[in-house]
Backbone as a ProteinNet text record, in pm:
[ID]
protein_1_A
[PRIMARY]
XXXXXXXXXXXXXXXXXXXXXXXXXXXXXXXXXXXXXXXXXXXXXXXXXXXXXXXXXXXXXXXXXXXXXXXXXXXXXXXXXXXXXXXXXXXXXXXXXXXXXXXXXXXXXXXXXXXXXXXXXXXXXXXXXXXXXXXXXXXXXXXXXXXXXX
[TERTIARY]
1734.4	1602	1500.9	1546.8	1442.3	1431.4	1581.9	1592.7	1532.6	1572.4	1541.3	1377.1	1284.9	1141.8	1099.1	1171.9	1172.3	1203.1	1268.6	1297.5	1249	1172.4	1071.8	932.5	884.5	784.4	817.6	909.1	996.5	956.9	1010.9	1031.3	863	781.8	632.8	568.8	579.3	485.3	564.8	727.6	743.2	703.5	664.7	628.2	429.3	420.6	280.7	245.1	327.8	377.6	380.3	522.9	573	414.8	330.3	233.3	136.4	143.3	35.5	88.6	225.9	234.5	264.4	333	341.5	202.6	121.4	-43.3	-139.1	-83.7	-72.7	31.4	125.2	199.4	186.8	92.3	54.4	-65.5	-153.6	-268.1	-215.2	-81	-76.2	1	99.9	175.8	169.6	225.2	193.3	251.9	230.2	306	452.2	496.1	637.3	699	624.6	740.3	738.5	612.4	655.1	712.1	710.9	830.5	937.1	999.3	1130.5	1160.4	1084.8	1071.4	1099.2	1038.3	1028	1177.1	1242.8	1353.7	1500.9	1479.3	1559.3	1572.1	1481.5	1495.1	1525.3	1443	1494.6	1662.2	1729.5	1872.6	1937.9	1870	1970.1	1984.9	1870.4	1854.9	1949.7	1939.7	2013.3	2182	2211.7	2339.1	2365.8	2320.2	2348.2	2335.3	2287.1	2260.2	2375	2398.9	2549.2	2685	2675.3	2774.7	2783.1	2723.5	2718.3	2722.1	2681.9	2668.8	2785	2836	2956	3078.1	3043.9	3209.8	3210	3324.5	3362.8	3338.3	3374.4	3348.5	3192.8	3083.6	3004.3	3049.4	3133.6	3155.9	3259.4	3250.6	3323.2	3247.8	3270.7	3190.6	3285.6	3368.3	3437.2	3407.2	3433.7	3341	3206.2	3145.1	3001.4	2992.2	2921.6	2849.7	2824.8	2798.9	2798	2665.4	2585	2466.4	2370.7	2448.8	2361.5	2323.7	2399.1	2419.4	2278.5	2209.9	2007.6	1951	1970	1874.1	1767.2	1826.1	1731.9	1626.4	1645.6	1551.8	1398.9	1434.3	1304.3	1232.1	1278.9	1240.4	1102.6	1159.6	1068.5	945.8	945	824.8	777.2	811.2	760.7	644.1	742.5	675.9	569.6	549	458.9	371.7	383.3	291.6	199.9	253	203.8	116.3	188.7	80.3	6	-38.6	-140.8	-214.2	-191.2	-301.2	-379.1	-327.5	-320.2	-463.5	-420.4	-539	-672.5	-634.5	-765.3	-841.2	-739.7	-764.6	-780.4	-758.9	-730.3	-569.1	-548.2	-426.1	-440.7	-502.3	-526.2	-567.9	-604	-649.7	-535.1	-446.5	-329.3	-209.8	-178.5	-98.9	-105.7	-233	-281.5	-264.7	-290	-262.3	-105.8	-50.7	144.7	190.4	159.8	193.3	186.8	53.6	65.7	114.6	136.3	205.5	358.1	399.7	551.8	579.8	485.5	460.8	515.6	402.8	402.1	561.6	510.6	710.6	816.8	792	907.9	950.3	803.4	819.1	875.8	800.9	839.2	978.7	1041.6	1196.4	1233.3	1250.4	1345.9	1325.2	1208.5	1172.8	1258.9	1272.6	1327.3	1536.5	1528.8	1653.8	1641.6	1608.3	1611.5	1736.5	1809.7	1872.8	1997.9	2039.8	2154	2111.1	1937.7	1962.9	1956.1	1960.8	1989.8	1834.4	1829.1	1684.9	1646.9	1525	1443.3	1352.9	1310.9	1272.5	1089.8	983.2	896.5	791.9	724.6	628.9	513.9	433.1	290.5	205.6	301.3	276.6	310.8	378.8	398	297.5	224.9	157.6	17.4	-26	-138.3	-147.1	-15.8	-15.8	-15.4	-2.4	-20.6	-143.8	-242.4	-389.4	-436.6	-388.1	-483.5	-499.9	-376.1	-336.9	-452.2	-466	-543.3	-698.2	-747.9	-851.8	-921.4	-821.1	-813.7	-856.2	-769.7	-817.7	-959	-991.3	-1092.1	-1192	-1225.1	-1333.2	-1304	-1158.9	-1163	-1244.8	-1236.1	-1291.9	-1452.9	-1477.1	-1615.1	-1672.5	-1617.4	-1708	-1694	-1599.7	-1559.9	-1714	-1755.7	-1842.1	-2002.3	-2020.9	-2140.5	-2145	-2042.7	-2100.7	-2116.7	-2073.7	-2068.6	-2193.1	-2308.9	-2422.7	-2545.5	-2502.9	-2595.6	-2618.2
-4232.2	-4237.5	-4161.1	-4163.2	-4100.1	-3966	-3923	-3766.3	-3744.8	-3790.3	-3779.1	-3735.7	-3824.3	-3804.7	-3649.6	-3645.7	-3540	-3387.4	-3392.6	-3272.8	-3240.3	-3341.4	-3357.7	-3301.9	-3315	-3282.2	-3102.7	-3098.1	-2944.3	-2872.1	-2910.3	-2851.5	-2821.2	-2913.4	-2925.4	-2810.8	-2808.2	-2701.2	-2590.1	-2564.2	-2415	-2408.4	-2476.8	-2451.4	-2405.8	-2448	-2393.8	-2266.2	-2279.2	-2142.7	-2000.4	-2048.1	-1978	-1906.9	-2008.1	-1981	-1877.2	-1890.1	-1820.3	-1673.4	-1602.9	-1518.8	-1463.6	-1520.8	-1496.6	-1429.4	-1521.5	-1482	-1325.9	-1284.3	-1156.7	-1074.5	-1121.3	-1005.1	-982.1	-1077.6	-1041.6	-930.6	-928.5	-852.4	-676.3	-665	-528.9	-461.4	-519.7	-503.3	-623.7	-581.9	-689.6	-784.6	-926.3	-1028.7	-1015.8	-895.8	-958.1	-839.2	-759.5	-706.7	-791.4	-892.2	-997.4	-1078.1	-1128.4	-1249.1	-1172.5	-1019.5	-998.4	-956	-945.1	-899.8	-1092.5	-1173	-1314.4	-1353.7	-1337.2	-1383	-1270.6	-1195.9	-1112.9	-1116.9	-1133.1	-1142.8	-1284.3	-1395	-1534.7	-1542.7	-1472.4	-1462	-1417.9	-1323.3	-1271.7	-1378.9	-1419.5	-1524.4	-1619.4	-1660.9	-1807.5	-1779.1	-1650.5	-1575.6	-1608	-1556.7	-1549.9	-1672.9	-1772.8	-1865.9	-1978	-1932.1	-2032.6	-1978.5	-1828.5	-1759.1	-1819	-1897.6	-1888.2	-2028.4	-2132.1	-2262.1	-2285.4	-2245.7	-2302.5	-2233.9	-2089.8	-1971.7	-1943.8	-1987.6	-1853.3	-1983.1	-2112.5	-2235.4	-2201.3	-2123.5	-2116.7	-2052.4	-1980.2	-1898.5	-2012.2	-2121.1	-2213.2	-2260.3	-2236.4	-2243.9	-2309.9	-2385.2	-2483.7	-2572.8	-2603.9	-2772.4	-2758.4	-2626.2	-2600.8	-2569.8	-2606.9	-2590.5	-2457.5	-2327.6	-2240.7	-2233.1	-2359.3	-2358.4	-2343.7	-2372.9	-2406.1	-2301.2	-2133.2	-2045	-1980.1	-2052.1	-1981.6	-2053.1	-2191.5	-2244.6	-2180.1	-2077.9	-2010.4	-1961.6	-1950.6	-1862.4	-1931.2	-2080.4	-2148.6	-2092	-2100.8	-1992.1	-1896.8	-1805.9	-1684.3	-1760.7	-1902	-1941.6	-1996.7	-2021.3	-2120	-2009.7	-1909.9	-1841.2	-1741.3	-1700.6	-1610.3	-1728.5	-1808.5	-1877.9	-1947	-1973.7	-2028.3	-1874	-1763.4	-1706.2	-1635.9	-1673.4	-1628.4	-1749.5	-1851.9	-1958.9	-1943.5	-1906.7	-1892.3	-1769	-1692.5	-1577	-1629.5	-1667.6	-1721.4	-1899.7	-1973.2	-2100.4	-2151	-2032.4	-2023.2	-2107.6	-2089.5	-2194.4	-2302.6	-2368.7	-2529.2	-2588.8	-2560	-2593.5	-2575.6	-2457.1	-2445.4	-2528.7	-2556.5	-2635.3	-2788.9	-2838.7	-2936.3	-3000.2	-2911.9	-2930.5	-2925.1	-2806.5	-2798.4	-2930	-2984	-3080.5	-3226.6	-3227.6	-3315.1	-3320.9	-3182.1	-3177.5	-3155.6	-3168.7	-3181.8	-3322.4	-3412.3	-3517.7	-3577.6	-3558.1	-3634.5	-3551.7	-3498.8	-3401.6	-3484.6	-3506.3	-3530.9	-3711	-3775.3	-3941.3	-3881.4	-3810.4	-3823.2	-3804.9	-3714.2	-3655.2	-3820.8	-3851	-3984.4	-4098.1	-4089.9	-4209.1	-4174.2	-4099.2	-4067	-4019.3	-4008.3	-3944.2	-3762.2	-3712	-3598.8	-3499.9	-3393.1	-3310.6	-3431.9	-3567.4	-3674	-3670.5	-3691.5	-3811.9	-3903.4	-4006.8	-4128.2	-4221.3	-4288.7	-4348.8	-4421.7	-4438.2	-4513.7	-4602.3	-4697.3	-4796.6	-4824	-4770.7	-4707	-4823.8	-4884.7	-4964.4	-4935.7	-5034.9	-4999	-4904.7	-4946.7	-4889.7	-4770.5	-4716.9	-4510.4	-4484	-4576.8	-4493.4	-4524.4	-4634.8	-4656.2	-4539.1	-4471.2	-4376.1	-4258.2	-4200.8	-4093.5	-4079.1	-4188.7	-4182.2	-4169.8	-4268	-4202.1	-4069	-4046	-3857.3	-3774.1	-3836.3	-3775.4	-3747.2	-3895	-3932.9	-3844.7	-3868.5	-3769.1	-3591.8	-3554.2	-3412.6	-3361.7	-3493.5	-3462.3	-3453.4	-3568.5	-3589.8	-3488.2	-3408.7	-3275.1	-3191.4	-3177.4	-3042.8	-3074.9	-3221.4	-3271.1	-3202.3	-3202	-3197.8	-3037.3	-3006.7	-2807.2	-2731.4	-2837.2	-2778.9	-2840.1	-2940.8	-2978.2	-2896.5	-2866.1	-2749.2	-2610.9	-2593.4	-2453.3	-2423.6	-2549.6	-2518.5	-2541.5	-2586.5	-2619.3	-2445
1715.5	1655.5	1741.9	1908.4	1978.1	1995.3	1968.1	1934.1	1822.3	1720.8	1603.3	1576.7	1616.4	1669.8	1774.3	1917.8	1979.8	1874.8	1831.1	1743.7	1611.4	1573.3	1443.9	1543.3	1623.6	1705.7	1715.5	1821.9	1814.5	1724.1	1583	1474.8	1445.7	1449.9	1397	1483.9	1624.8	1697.3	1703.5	1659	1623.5	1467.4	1367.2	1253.1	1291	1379.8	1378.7	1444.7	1535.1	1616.1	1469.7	1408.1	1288.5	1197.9	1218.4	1092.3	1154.6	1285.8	1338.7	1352.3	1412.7	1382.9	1262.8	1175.5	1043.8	997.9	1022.9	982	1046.4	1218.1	1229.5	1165.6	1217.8	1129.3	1011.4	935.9	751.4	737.7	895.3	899.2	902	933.4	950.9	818.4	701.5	659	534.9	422.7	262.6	319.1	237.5	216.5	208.4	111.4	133.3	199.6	293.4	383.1	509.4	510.1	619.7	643.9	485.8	439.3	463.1	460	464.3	605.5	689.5	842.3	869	847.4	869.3	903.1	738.8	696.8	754.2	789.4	887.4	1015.9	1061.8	1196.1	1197.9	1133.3	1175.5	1130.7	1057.3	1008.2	1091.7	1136.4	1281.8	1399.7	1414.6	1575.1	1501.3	1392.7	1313.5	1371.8	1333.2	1318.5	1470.8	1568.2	1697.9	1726.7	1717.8	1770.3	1762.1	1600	1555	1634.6	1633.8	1705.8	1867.1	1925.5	2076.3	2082.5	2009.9	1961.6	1871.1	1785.1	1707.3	1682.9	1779	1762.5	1579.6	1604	1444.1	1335.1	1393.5	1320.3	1209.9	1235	1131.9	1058.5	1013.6	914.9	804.8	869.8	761.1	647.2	550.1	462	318.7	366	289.7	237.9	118.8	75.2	-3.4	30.1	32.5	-132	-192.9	-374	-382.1	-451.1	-498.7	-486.3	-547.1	-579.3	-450.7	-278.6	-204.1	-120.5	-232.7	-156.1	-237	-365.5	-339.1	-303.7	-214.4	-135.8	-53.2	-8.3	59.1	33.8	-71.6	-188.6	-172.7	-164.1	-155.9	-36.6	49.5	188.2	184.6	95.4	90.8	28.7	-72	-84.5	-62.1	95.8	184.5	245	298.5	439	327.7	208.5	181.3	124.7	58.4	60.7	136.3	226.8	411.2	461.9	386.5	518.8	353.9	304.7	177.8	211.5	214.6	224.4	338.9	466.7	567.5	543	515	519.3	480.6	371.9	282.9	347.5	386.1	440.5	565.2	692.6	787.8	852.7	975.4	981.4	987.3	1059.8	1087.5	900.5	883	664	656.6	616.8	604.9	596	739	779.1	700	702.6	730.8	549.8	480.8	336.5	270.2	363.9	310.7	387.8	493.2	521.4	498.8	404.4	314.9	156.8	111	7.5	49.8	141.9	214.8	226.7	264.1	256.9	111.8	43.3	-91.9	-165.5	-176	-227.7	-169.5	-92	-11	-50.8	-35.7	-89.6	-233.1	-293.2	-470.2	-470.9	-393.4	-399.6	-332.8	-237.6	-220.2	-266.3	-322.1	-416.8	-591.2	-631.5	-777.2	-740.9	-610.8	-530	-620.5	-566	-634.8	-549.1	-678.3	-635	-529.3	-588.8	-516.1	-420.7	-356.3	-239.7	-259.9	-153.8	-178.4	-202.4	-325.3	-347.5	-262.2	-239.8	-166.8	-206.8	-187.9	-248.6	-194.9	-284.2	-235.8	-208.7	-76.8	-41	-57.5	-42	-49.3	29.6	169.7	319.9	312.7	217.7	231.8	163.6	29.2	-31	34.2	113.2	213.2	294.4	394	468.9	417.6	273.5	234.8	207.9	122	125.8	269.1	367.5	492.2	498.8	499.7	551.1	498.4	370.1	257.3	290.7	331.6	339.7	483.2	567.5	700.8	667.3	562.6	539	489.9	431.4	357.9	455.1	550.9	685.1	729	794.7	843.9	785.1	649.6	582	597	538.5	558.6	700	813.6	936.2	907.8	917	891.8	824.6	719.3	626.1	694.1	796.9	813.6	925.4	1033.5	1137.8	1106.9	974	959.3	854.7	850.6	770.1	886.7	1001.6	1101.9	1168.9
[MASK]
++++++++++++++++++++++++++++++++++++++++++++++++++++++++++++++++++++++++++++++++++++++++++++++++++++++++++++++++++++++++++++++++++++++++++++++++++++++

């Protein structure tokens, strides 16, 4: 559980990391030659990384659904959408909104089990903590908008 936490953290400040250059590299070049510069180079490091971490064992690809081979696909509308909002919303807005619609997506998907996960049985207390989240963005934007009229 404590890894589990440590590497959810990990994952969160290279996703912010991710947004910020994503967001230069969108200043020099379109949206989607960054998304495809994004998704190439992160394919390569992925590639090497499994290669040195799992030997030839990644290339096993046994067992695996047909279907899970356009997963990726969602990908490209992660990272051009992240850095289009990004332009227009700055990053910190950005972030701060996909992460609560990652949020709520994410209760709706294990709450209905979507795509066979396993259902979840939805408390009051997720949907209390998704309004905070909520309520939180809004005071963010609130103060965003009272210093920026002073």
């Amino acid at each position: 559980m404590i890894l589990g936490g440590i590497l959810a953290v990990v994952a969160g400040a290279f996703i912010g990391l991710q947004n910020i250059f994503n967001r230069h590299l969108n200043e020099y070049v379109t949206g989607w030659i960054a998304t495809t510069f994004v998704l190439i180079t992160g394919s390569i490091a992925s590639l090497l990384f499994g290669l040195i971490l799992d030997g030839m064992d990644v290339f096993d690809f046994s067992g695996m659904k047909v279907s899970y081979w356009f997963f990726g696909l969602v990908g490209i509308g992660v990272i051009y959408c992240m850095m289009q909002a990004m332009k227009r919303l700055g990053p910190t807005k950005a972030v701060l909104i996909g992460v609560i619609a990652q949020l709520i997506f994410s209760l709706i998907f294990d709450v209905t089990g979507f795509l066979v996960l396993p259902q979840v049985n939805l408390k009051w207390v997720d949907i209390l903590g998704v309004v905070l989240i909520i309520i939180g963005l809004l005071i963010f934007n609130m103060k965003s908008k009272v210093q920026t009229n002073k």
